[in-house]
C-alpha angles and dihedrals in degrees: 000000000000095000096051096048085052088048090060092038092060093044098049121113118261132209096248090060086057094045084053094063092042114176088352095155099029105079095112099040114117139191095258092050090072128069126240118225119249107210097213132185109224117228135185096286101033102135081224085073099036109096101201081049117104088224102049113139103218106239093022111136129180109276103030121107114242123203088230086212101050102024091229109158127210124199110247098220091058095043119207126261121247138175105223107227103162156005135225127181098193132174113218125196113206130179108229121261122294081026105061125093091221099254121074124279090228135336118227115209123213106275096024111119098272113203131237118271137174134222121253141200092275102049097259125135096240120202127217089254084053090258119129134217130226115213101221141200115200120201109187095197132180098221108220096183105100148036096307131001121264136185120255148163132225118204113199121177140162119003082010093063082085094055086048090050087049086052101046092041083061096047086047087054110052113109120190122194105244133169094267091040143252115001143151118270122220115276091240088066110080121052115240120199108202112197123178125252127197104244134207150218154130084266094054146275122295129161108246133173136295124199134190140156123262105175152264118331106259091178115085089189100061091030080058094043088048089048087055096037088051090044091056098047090050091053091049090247087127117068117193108211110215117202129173117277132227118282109274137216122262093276129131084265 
């Protein structure tokens, strides 16, 4: 019995036998063939929490942020910890519900010619062909909670546009002596957690975004991964893929 235990574990597989065939498969594989995580708040409709749902996450409750790749899920109280790479200010033009496709109609970037809309009874920017635009905030992270950093993207409209203002109003105003004086660090330098708050109006309850400063990056190595990660999506190397949410609640979303 011995001798045979010791027989399989000499002929397992070790990790330097992996690390000799590095990257062997993935030679074709491109940057827009992988998808690039959406960090979500789950709310009480989220199908994720939904049991009778096909895409129910088992232990996924209202209020906790779920990674919508993996699956992972993080409890909202606690927050989750990102390192902040790049922004993004983006238009996006959606079919209502039971219309849509499920992926955008078009995506307006900052600066692109954005047409006219009017505001209608339920708070939408509608569009002359019917269609209506979300104004997004796109947040590109490194998330450092975990066993090992990973890109993501968090996505914040409507009544979360103020939370993304808060944020980008701490990253602005961060000053670091230097030789030369005082100047403004990269934003992939200092460590954010985000929690999730339950949220209030005359409109309903939803669960939203919290954000607060951790500190400084220690780590090189994921101060190194969030320059690259920044570099590509400025470069447009990094592609956000967009899809329809679940229905919401009757809130200002």
């Amino acid at each position: 019995m011995n001798q045979v235990a010791k027989k399989e574990k000499a002929g397992a597989l070790t990790p330097s036998l992996f690390e000799a065939d590095a990257n062997a498969g993935s030679q074709n594989i491109a940057q827009e063939d992988l998808a690039l995580p959406f960090l979500k708040v789950l709310g009480q409709l989220s199908p994720e929490v939904n049991k009778k749902n096909s895409k129910y996450v088992q232990g996924a409750e209202p209020g906790m942020i779920i990674n919508t790749v993996t699956n992972e899920l993080y409890d909202g109280e606690k927050g989750i910890n990102v390192v902040p790479v790049f922004y993004k200010r983006q238009y996006i033009e959606w079919q209502d519900r039971g219309e849509s496709s499920g992926a955008p109609v078009q995506i307006y970037e900052a600066g692109d010619d954005i047409p006219q809309t009017t505001r209608d009874k339920s708070n939408k920017d509608r569009l002359p062909n019917g269609n209506y635009l979300e104004n997004t905030a796109s947040h590109f992270v490194i998330v450092v909670s975990g066993n090992a950093p990973s890109t993501a993207l968090i996505s914040m409209k409507a009544t979360q546009l103020k939370i993304s203002r808060k944020w980008n109003s701490m990253m602005m105003g961060l000053r670091l002596q230097g030789k030369n004086g005082l100047f403004t660090p990269p934003t992939y330098s200092h460590i954010y957690n985000l929690k999730t708050i339950q949220m209030t109006n005359d409109k309903g309850t939803w669960y939203g975004w919290d954000v607060k400063k951790v500190g400084p990056v220690a780590d090189k190595g994921v101060y190194d991964q969030a320059k690259l990660f920044s570099t590509k999506v400025g470069k447009g190397e990094v592609k956000a893929k967009h899809g329809s949410e679940e229905p919401k609640p009757v809130t200002p979303f």
